[in-house]
C-alpha positions as CSV (number, residue, x, y, z in Angstrom):
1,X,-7.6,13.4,-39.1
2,X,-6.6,16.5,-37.5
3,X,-4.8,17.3,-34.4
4,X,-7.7,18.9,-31.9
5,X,-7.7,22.5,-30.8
6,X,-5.6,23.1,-27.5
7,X,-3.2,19.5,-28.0
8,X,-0.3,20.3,-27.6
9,X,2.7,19.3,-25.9
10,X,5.4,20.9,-23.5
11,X,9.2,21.5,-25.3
12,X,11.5,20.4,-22.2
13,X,14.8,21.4,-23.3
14,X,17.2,18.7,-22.1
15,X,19.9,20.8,-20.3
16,X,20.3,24.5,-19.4
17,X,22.8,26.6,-21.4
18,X,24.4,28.7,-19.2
19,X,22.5,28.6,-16.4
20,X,20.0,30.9,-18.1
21,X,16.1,30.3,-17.1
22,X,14.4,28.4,-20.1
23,X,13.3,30.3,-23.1
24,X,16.5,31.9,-23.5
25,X,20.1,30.3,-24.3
26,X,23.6,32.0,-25.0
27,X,24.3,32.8,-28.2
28,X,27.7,32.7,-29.9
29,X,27.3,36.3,-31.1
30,X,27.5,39.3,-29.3
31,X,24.2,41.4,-28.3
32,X,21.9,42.4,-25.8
33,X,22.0,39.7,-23.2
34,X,22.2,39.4,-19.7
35,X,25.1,37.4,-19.5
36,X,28.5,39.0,-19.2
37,X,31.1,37.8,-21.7
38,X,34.1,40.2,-20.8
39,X,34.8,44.0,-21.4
40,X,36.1,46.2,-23.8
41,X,36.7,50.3,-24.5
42,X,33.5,52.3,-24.6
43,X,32.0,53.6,-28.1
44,X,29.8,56.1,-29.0
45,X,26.2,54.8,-29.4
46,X,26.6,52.5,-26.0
47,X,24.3,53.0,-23.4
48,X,25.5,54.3,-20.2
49,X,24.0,51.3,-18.4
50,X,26.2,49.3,-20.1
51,X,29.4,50.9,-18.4
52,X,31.2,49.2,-15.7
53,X,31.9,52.4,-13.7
54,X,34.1,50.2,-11.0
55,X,36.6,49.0,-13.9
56,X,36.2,52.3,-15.7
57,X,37.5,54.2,-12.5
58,X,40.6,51.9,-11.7
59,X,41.5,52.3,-15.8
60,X,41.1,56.3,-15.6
61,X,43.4,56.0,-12.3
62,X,46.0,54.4,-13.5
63,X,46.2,56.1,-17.0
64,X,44.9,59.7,-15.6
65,X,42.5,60.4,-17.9
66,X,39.0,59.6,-18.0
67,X,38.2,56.4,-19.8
68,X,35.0,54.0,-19.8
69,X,34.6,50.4,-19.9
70,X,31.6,48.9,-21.0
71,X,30.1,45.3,-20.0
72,X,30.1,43.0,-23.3
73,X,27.3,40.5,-23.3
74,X,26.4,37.7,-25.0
75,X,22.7,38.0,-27.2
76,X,20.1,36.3,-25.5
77,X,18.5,34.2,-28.0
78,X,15.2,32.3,-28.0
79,X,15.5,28.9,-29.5
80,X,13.5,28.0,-32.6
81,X,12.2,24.5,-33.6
82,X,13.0,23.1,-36.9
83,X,11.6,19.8,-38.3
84,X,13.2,18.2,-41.0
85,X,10.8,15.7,-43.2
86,X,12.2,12.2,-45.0
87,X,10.5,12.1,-48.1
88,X,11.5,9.2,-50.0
89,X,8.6,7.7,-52.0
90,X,8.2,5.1,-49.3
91,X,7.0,7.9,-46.8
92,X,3.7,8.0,-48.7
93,X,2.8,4.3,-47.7
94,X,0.3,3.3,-47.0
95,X,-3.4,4.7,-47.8
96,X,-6.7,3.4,-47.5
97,X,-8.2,0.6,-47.7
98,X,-4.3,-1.4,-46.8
99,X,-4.9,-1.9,-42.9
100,X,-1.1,-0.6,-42.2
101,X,0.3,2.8,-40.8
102,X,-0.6,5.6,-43.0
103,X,2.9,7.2,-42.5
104,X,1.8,10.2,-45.2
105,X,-1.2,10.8,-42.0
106,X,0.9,10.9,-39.6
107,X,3.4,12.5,-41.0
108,X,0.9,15.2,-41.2
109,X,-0.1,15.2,-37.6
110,X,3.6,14.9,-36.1
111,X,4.2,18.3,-37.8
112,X,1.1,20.0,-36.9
113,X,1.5,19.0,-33.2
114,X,5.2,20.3,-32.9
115,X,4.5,23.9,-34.7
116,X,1.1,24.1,-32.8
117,X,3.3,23.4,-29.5
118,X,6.1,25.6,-30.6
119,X,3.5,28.5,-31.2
120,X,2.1,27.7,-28.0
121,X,5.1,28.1,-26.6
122,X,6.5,31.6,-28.2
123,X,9.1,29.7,-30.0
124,X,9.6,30.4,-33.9
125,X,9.3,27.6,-36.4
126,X,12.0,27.6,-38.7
127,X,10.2,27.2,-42.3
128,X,11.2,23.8,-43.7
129,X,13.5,23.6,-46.5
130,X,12.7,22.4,-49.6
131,X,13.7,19.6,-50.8
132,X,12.3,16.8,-53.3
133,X,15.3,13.7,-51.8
134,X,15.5,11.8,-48.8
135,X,16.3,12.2,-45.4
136,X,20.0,13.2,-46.3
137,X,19.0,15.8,-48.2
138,X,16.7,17.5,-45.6
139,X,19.2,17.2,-43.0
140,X,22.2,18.8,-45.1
141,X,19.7,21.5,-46.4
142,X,19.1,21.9,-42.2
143,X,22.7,22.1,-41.6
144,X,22.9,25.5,-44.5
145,X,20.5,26.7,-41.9
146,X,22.2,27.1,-38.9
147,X,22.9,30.7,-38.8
148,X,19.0,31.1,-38.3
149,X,19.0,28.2,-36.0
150,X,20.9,29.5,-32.4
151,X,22.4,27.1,-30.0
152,X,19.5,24.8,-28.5
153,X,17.0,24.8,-30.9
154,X,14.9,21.8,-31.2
155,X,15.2,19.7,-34.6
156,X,12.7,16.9,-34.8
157,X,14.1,14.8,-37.7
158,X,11.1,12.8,-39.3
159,X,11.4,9.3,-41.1
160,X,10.5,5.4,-40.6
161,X,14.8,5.7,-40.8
162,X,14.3,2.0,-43.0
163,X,16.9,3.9,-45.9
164,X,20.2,4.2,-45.4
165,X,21.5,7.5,-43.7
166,X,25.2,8.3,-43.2
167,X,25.6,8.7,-39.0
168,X,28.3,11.8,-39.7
169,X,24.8,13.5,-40.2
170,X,23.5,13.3,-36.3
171,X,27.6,14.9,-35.5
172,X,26.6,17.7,-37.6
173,X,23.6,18.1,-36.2
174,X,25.1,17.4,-32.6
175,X,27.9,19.5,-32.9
176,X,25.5,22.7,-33.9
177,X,25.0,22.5,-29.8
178,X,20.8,21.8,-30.8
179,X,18.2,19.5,-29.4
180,X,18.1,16.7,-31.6
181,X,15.1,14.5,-31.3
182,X,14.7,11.4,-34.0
183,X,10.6,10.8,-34.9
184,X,10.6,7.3,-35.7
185,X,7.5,6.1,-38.1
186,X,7.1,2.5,-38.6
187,X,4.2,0.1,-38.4
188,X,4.3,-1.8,-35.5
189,X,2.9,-5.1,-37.4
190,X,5.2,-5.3,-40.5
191,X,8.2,-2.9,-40.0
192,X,8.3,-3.0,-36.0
193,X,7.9,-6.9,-36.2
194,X,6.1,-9.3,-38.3
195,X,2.9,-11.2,-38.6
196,X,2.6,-15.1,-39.0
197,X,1.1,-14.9,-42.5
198,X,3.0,-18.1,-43.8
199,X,0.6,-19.7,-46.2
200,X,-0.7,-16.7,-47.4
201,X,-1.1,-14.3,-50.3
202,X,0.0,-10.7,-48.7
203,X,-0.8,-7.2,-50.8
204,X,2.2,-4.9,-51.2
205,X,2.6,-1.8,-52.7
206,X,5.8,-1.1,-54.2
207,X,7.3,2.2,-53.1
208,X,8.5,3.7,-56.4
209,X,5.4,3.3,-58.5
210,X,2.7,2.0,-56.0
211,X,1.4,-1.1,-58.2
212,X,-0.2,-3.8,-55.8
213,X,1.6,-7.1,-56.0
214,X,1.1,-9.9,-54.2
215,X,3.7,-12.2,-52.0
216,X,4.0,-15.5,-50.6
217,X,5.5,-16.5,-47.9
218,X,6.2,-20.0,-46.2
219,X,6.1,-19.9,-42.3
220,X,9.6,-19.9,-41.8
221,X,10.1,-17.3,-44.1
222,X,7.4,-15.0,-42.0
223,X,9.1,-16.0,-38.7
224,X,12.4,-15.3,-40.4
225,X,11.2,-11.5,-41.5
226,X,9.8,-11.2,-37.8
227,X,13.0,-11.8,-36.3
228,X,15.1,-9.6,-38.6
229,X,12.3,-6.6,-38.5
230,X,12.5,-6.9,-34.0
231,X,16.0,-7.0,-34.5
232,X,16.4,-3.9,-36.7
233,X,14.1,-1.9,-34.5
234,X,15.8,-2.8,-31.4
235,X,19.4,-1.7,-33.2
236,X,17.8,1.4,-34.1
237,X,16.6,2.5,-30.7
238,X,20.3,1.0,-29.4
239,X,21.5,3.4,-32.2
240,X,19.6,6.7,-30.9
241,X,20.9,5.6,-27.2
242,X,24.6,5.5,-28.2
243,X,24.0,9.2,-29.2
244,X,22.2,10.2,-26.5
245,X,18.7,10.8,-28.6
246,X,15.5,10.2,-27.2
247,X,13.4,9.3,-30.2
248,X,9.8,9.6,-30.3
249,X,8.0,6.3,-31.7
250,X,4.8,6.8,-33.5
251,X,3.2,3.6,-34.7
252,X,-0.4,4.8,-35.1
253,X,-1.5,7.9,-37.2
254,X,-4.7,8.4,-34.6
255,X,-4.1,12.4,-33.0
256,X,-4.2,10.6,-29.8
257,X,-1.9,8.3,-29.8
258,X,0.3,11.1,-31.5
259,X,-0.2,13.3,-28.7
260,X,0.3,10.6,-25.9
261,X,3.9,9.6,-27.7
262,X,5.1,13.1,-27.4
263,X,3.8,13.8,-23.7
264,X,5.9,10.6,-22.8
265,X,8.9,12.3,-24.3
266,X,8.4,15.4,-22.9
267,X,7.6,13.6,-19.0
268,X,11.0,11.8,-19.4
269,X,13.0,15.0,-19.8
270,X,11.3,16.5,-17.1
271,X,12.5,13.6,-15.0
272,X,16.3,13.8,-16.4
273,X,16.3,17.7,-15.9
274,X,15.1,17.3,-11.5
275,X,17.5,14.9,-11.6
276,X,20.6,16.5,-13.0
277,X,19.2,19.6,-10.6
């Protein structure tokens, strides 16, 4: 399955840096913005439009010589998008014929949707880095990225976020000033919740070496995994709240349903950004 020509999806930054019209944000370096940071002496090799001739007058008054001031600004910087992939083994469940998400699919079409929306947008795509570990790993690798990465940048981290991840990673992230947005994968029958299969042989794949097994389950046991699974999910989009992510939550690898998931997210920032203005 592919992600049809023309899908895409609007990237609604969720603030404005700066007060600086979208597509630009302030950058912590100095360059060729429109945004005035101070001033400082004039060197050879500025342009003259740079100069502040007010300020430059009052200084060559009150030292009696002629000297020039020139506006420093800050770069204007486009953001860039950057996705960072878990891809523990478990990623790779499940393919055909099992009847459960096929998080390797959508996996797939998650990424071609944001860089085909990024592109649409004339924003760069920060190439992934590689990395052959989990989630952990992608996101530190991320982090060594930053200087390419300017302040508001979108990162779309990627995972079913079942394995363990140490929080301190979303502060790093957070405290880079970009526009973190989680991109949960789970099925919504047996990771989201649970089905009432008490009494019955179940299929599962094991995620290291993918050998079938079968499992059986007595109905208190199946109600017992439906309760714990609800309650996970539910502490993980608590989680994302306490940080102030909006995560996107794909639970079906069809390009529609994809698509829909990340319309929804971009309509509620809309709504949070008329709001704020």
């Amino acid at each position: 399955m592919t992600i049809a020509h023309g899908w895409t999806f609007p990237l609604v930054p969720v603030r404005r840096f700066a007060g600086q019209a979208a597509g630009t944000r302030r950058s912590l370096r100095r360059g060729d913005g429109d945004e005035v940071v101070g001033s400082r002496p004039y060197r050879p090799g500025d342009p003259v439009s740079s100069i502040d001739w007010a300020a430059s007058a009052r200084l060559s008054t009150a030292r009696n010589t002629d000297v020039f001031v020139v506006h420093e600004l800050f770069a204007a910087e486009r953001p860039r998008v950057a996705i960072a992939i878990d891809h523990r083994s478990a990623m790779s469940l499940y393919e055909r014929p099992f009847p459960w998400l096929e998080k390797a699919d959508a996996v797939r079409l998650v990424t071609d949707l944001i860089v085909r929306s990024a592109r649409a947008a004339r924003i760069g795509v920060l190439e992934e880095p590689r990395t052959s570990g989990d989630l952990g790993a992608s996101l530190r690798a991320l982090v060594l990225q930053r200087a390419r990465l300017p302040t508001g940048s979108f990162v779309f981290v990627v995972s079913d976020f079942l394995g363990e991840l140490d929080p301190r990673h979303w502060v790093r992230l957070r405290a880079r000033a970009w526009d973190v947005t989680p991109v949960v994968i789970q099925d919504p029958t047996w990771e989201q919740s649970f089905p009432p299969v008490g009494g019955i042989a179940i299929p599962f794949v094991a995620a290291g070496g993918g050998d079938v097994r079968e499992a059986w389950l007595t109905r208190r046991a199946a109600t017992r995994c439906r309760e714990a699974h609800e309650g996970r999910f539910r502490s993980l989009l608590d989680r994302f709240q306490r940080l102030g992510l909006d995560p996107v939550v794909i639970d079906s690898s069809d390009p529609g349903v994809v698509l829909g998931a990340f319309l929804d997210w971009a309509a509620r920032r809309d709504r949070l950004r008329r709001r704020a203005t």
